[in-house]
C-alpha positions in Angstrom: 0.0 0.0 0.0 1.5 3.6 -1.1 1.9 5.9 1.7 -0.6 8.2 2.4 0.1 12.4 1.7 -2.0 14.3 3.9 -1.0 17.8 3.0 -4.4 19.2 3.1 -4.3 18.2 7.1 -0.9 19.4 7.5 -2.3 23.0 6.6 -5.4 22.8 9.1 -2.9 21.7 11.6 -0.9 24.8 11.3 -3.9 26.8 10.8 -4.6 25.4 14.6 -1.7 26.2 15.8 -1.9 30.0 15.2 -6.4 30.5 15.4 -7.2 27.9 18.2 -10.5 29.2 19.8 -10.7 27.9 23.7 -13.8 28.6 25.9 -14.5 31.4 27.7 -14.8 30.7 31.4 -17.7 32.0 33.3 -18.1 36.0 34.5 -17.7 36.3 38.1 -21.0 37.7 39.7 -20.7 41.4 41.1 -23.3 40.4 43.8 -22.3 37.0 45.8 -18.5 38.5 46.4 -20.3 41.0 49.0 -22.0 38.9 51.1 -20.2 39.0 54.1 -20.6 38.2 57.8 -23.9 37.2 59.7 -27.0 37.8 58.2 -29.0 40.9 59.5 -31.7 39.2 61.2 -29.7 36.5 62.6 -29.0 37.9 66.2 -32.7 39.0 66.9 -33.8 35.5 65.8 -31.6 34.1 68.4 -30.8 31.1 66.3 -27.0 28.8 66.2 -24.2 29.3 63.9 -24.5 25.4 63.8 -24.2 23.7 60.6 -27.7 22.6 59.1 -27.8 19.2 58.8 -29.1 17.0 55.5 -32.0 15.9 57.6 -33.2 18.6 59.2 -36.3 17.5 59.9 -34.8 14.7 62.5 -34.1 18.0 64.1 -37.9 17.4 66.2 -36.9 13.6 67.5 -40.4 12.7 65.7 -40.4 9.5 64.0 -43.9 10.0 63.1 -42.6 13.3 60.9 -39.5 11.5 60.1 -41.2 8.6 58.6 -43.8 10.5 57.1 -40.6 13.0 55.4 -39.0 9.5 54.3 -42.1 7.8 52.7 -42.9 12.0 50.7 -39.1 11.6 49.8 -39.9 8.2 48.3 -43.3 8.3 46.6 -43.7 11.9 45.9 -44.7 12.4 42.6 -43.3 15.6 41.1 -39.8 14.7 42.8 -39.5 11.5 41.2 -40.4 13.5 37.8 -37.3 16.2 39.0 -35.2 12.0 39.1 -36.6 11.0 35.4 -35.2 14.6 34.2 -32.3 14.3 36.3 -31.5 10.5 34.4 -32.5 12.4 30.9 -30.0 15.0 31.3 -27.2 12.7 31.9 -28.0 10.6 29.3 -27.0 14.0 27.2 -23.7 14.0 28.6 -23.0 10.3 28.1 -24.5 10.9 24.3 -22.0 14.2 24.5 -19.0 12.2 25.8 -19.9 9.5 22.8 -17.8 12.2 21.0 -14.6 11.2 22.6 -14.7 8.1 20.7 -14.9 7.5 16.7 -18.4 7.2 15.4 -18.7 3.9 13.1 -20.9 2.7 10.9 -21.8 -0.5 9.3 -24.2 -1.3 6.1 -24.8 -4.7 4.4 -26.9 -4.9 1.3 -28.8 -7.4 -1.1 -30.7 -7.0 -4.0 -31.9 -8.2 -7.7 -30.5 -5.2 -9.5 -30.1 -4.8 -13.7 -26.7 -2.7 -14.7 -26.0 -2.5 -18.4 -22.6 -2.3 -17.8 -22.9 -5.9 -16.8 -21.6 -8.5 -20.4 -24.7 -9.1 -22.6 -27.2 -11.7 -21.4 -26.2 -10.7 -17.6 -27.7 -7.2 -17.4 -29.7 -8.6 -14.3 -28.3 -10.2 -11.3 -28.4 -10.4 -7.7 -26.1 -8.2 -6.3 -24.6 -8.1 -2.1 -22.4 -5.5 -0.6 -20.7 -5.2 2.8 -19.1 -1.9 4.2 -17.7 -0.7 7.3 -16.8 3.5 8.0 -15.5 4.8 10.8 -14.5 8.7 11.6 -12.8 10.6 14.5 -13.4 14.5 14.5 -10.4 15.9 15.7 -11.2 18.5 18.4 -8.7 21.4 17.2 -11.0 23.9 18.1 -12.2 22.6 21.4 -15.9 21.9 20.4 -16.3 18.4 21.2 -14.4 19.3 24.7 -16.9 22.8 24.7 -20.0 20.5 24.2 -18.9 18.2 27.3 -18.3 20.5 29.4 -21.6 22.6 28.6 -23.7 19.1 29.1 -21.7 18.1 32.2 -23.1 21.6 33.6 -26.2 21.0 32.4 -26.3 17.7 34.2 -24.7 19.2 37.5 -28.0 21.7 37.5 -30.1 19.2 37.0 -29.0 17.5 40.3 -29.3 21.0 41.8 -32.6 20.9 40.4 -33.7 17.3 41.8 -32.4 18.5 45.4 -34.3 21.8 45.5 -37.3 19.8 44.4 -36.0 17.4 47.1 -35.9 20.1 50.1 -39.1 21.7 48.9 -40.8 18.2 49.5 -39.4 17.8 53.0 -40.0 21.1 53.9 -43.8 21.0 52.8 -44.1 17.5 54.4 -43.4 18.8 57.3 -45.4 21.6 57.2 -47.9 19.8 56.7 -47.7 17.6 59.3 -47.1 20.3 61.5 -50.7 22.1 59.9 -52.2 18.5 60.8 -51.4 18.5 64.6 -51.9 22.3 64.9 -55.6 21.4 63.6 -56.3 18.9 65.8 -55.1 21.2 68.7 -57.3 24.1 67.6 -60.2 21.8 67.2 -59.0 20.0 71.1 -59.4 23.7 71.8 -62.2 25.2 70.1 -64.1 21.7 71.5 -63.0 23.0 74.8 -64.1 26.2 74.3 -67.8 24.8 73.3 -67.3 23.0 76.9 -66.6 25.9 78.6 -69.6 28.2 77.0 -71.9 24.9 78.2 -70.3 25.0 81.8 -71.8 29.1 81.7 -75.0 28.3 79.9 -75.5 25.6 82.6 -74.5 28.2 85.3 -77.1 31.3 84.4 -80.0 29.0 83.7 -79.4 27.3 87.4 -79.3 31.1 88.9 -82.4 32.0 86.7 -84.1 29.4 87.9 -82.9 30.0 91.5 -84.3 33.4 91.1 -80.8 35.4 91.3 -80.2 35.5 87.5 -82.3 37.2 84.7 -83.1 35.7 81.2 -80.9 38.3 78.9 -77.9 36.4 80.9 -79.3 32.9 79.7 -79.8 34.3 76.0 -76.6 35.8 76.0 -74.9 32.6 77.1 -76.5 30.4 74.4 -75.4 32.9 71.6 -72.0 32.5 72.8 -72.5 28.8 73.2 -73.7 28.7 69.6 -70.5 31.0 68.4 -68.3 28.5 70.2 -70.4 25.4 68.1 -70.0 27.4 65.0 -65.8 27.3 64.9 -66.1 23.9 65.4 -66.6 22.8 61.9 -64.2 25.3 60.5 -61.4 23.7 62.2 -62.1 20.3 61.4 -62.0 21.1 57.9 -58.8 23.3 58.0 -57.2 20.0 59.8 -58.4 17.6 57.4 -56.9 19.9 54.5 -53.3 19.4 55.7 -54.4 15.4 56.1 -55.3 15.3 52.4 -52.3 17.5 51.7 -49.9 15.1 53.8 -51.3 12.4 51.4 -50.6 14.3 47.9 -47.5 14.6 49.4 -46.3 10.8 50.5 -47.7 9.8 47.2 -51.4 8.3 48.9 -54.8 8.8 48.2 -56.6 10.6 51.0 -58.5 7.2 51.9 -55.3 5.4 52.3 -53.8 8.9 54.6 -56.6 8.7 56.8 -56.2 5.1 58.2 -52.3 5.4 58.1 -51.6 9.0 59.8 -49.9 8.6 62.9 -51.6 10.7 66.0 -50.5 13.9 66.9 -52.0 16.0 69.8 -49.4 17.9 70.9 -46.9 20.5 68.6 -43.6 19.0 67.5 -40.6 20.9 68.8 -36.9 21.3 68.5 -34.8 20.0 71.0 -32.3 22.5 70.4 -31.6 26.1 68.9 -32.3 26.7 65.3 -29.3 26.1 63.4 -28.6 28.1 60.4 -25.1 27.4 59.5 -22.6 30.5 59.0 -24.4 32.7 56.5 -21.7 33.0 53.7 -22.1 29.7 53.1 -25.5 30.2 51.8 -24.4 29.7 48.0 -23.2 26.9 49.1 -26.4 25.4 50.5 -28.9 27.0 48.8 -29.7 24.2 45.8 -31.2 27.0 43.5 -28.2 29.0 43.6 -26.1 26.2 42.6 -28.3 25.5 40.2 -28.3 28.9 38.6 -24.6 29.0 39.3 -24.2 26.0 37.5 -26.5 27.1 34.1 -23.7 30.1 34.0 -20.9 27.7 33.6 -22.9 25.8 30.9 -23.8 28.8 29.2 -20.1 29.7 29.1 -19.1 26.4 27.5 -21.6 26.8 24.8 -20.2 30.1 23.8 -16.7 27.9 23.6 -18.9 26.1 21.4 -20.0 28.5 19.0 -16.6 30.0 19.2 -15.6 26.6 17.8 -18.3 26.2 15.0 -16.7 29.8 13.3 -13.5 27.1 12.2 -13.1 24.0 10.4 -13.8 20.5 11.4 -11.1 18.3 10.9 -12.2 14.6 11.1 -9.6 11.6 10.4 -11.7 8.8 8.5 -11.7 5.5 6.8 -13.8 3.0 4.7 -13.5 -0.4 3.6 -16.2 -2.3 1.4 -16.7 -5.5 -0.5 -19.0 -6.2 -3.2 -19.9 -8.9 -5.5 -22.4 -10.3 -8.2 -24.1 -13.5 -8.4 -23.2 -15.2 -4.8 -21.3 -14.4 -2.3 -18.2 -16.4 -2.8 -16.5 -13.9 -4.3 -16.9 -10.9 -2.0 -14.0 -11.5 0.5 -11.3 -11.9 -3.1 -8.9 -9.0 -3.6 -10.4 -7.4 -6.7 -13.8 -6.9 -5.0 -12.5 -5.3 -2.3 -11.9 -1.5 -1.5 -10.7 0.8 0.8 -10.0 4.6 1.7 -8.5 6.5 4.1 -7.8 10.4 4.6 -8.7 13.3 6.5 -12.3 15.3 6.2 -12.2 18.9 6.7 -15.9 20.6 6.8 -15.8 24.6 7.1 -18.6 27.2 6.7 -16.7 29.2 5.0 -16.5 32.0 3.6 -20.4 32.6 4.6 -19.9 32.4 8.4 -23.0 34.4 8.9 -24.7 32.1 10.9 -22.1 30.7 13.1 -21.4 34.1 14.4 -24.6 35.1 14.9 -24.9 31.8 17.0 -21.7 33.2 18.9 -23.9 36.4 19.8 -26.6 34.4 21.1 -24.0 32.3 22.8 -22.5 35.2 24.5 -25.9 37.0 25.2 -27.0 33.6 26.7 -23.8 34.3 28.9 -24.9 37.8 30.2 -29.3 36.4 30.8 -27.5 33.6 33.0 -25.3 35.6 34.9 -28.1 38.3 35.7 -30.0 34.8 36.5 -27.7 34.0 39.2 -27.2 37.3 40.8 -31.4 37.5 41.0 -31.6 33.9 42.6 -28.9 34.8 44.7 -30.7 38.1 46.2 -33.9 35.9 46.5 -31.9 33.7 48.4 -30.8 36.2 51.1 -34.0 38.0 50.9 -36.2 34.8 51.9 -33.3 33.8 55.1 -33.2 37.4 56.3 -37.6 37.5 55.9 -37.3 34.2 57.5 -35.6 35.1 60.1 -37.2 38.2 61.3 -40.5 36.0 60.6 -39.3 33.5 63.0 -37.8 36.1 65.8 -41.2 37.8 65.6 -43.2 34.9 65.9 -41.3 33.6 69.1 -41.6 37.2 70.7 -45.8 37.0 69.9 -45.8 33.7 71.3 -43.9 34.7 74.5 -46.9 37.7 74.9 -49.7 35.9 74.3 -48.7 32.5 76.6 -48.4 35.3 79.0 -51.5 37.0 77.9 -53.5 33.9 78.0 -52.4 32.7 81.9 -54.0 36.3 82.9 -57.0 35.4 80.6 -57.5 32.2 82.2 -57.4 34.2 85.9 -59.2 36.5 84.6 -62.0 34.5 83.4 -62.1 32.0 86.5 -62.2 35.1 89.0 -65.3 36.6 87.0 -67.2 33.9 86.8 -66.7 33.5 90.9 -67.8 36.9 91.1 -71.0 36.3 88.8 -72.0 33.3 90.8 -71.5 35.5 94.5 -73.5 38.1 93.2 -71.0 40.4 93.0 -70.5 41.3 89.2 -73.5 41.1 86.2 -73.1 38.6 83.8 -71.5 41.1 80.7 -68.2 40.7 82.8 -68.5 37.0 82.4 -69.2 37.1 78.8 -66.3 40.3 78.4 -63.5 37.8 80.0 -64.6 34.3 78.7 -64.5 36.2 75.0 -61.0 37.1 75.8 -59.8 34.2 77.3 -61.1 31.8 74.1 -59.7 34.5 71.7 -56.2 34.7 73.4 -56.2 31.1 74.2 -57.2 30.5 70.1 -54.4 33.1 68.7 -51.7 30.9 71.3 -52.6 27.8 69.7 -52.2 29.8 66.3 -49.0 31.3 67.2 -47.5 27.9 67.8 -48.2 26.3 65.1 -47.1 30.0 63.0 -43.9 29.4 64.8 -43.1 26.0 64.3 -44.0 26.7 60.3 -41.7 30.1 60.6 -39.0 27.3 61.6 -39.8 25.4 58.6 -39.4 28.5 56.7 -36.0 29.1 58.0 -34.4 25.9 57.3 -35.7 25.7 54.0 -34.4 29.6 53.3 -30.8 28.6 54.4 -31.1 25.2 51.9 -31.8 22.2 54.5 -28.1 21.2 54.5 -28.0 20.1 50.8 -24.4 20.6 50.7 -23.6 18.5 53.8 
């Protein structure tokens, strides 16, 4: 076999040499670099500079919320469609490291074919074929190695993606479950309440009847009575909404929730400070803002990759094939074999219109990705610092009205011991039993607001993802 003269390739080579394009590497964001030190609200919402741990949630020592967190983490449905993404995007960047390798191809062929060129009498025979190709692009101009790197981004985010999906299903899980046993307090309490409104109905119709009362008290103590029946039914349905939303979430129908929820009558609670981790590692944590920080660093690659498409491509390929006329014997002989072997070189040129306008969209794709991140970032530290003043507020209305509602409670008891001794009309009864119920209701409220505003805060500061 002659030696093969590849001068043609020798010329792209040097033209390499002296035009190679490489890919731009991401623009640093003007925003993240100035986050520094605590977090504003963090001191008032007297939380620990602990790190956040994966599973936060454990976090309560509740294995009714951990198994119900673990079975949503499981069987949710729109997380396991973030995991059939998540496996579609890295199929991309198996398909885009395929280019590493050469791309072959086989083809095989029989058919009844007439060819005049054929002697006379044999213009019709059958005819078979066998070929083989194979082909290796060269990357000169760092496309293939641009396109890699663009999908192993793109891949990367789309784990970001699954794991923000991931902590917004925990978090909601659990705030749902906390919605579930804050409901079936409120409706322990508003049941209560309708006890306690019974308890005065009873007591003005036995001093009516006794002669020491009038009737306007015994009306006015069945209207509130009736007011205190009249929440009731409210409640329930407010605490069977986070039931059926604990079941949407773990993946159930709300048939199959209502036999299997655990029972929950009192509020869970931490067992320790809120940890939130040192705030500048919230880019860290946060799984948006590594997802967004991660689409920058794809979009960068693919301007390496349009950068790439404005020069030639240089492939190295080969084919060998066999043919033969009549049978098959003879397609393995020398003299139906053939063969080639040389370089390809493909180049939009000179029209390179449309490669460079696909390097300004590249580069524009750049600067919408970058602004991207910078916006999710400021969302970021906009939700932990509203979280956290959320959270410090909420702890310092709970501390009032627990304190509120022990005086509502004396209040309440000492009126009606009055009323019943003569000593005060039944409007004072009905004054500090309606402010008693209303303080006692907002407390119940303001715990369950509280343990949500912690929900809040772990999810703001990214539930440990990085951990």
């Amino acid at each position: 076999m002659k030696n093969l003269k590849l001068p043609t390739l020798t010329a792209v080579a040097a033209l390499a040499l002296s035009a190679c394009a490489t890919a731009p590497s991401a623009p640093a964001s003007t925003v993240a670099p100035r986050l520094e030190g605590a977090l504003v609200s963090a001191e008032a919402a007297g939380v620990a500079a602990k790190p956040v741990p994966k599973d936060w949630w454990r976090l309560y020592q509740s294995d009714a919320l951990d198994g119900l967190v673990t079975q949503a983490l499981a069987n949710n449905r729109s997380l396991a469609g973030a995991a059939a993404n998540l496996e579609q995007v890295r199929a991309g960047l198996s398909e885009a490291r395929s280019a590493l390798l050469p791309s072959t191809t086989a083809t095989g062929s029989a058919q009844y074919a007439r060819d005049p060129s054929l002697a006379p009498g044999d213009l019709e025979n059958d005819v078979y074929s066998l070929g083989f190709e194979m082909a290796y692009e060269i990357d000169v101009f760092g496309r293939v190695s641009s396109s890699i790197d663009a999908a192993r981004q793109d891949a990367a985010a789309a784990e970001a993606a699954y794991q923000a999906a991931a902590l917004m299903v925990a978090g909601e899980t659990a705030r749902a479950w906390i919605d579930y046993c804050a409901g079936n307090i409120q409706l322990e309490t508003a049941q209560s309440n309708y006890g306690l409104q019974e308890e005065t109905l009873s007591l003005t119709r036995t001093l009516f009847d006794a002669g020491r009362g009038i009737r306007l008290d015994v009306v006015q103590a069945e209207a509130a009575l009736r007011r205190a029946e009249a929440d009731i039914p409210s409640v329930r349905a407010s605490r069977d909404a986070a039931l059926f939303r604990l079941a949407r979430l773990t993946g159930q129908t709300p048939a199959e929730m209502s036999q299997a929820v655990p029972p929950c009558e009192s509020m869970p609670q931490l067992v320790s400070l809120l940890p939130t981790g040192e705030s500048a590692s919230l880019l860290a944590r946060r799984p948006d803002v590594r997802q967004a920080e991660l689409q920058l660093a794809g979009a960068a690659a693919r301007v390496g990759v349009a950068t790439a498409n404005l020069y030639p491509s240089v492939s190295i390929g080969g084919s060998v094939s066999t043919a033969s006329i009549g049978g098959t014997g003879d397609m393995f002989k020398e003299d139906g074999v053939s063969f080639g072997l040389g370089p390809l070189i493909s180049w939009n040129f000179p029209n390179v219109a449309a490669s460079r306008a696909r390097l300004k969209s590249a580069e524009a794709g750049v600067d919408i990705a970058l602004a991207n991140f910078d916006e999710t970032f400021l969302t970021a530290l906009e939700e932990a610092e509203v979280a956290l003043t959320n959270y410090a507020a909420e702890k310092e209305r709970y501390a009032a009205l627990d304190a509120s509602a022990a005086a509502a409670a004396e209040a309440a008891e000492l009126s009606r011991a009055r009323y019943r001794a003569g000593s005060a009309n039944f409007l004072s009864v009905l004054d500090a039993e309606r402010t008693f119920i209303e303080t006692r209701t907002s407390l119940v409220q303001s715990e369950a607001a509280r343990a949500s505003a912690e929900i809040n805060v772990f999810m703001a500061m990214g539930g440990g993802w990085a951990d």
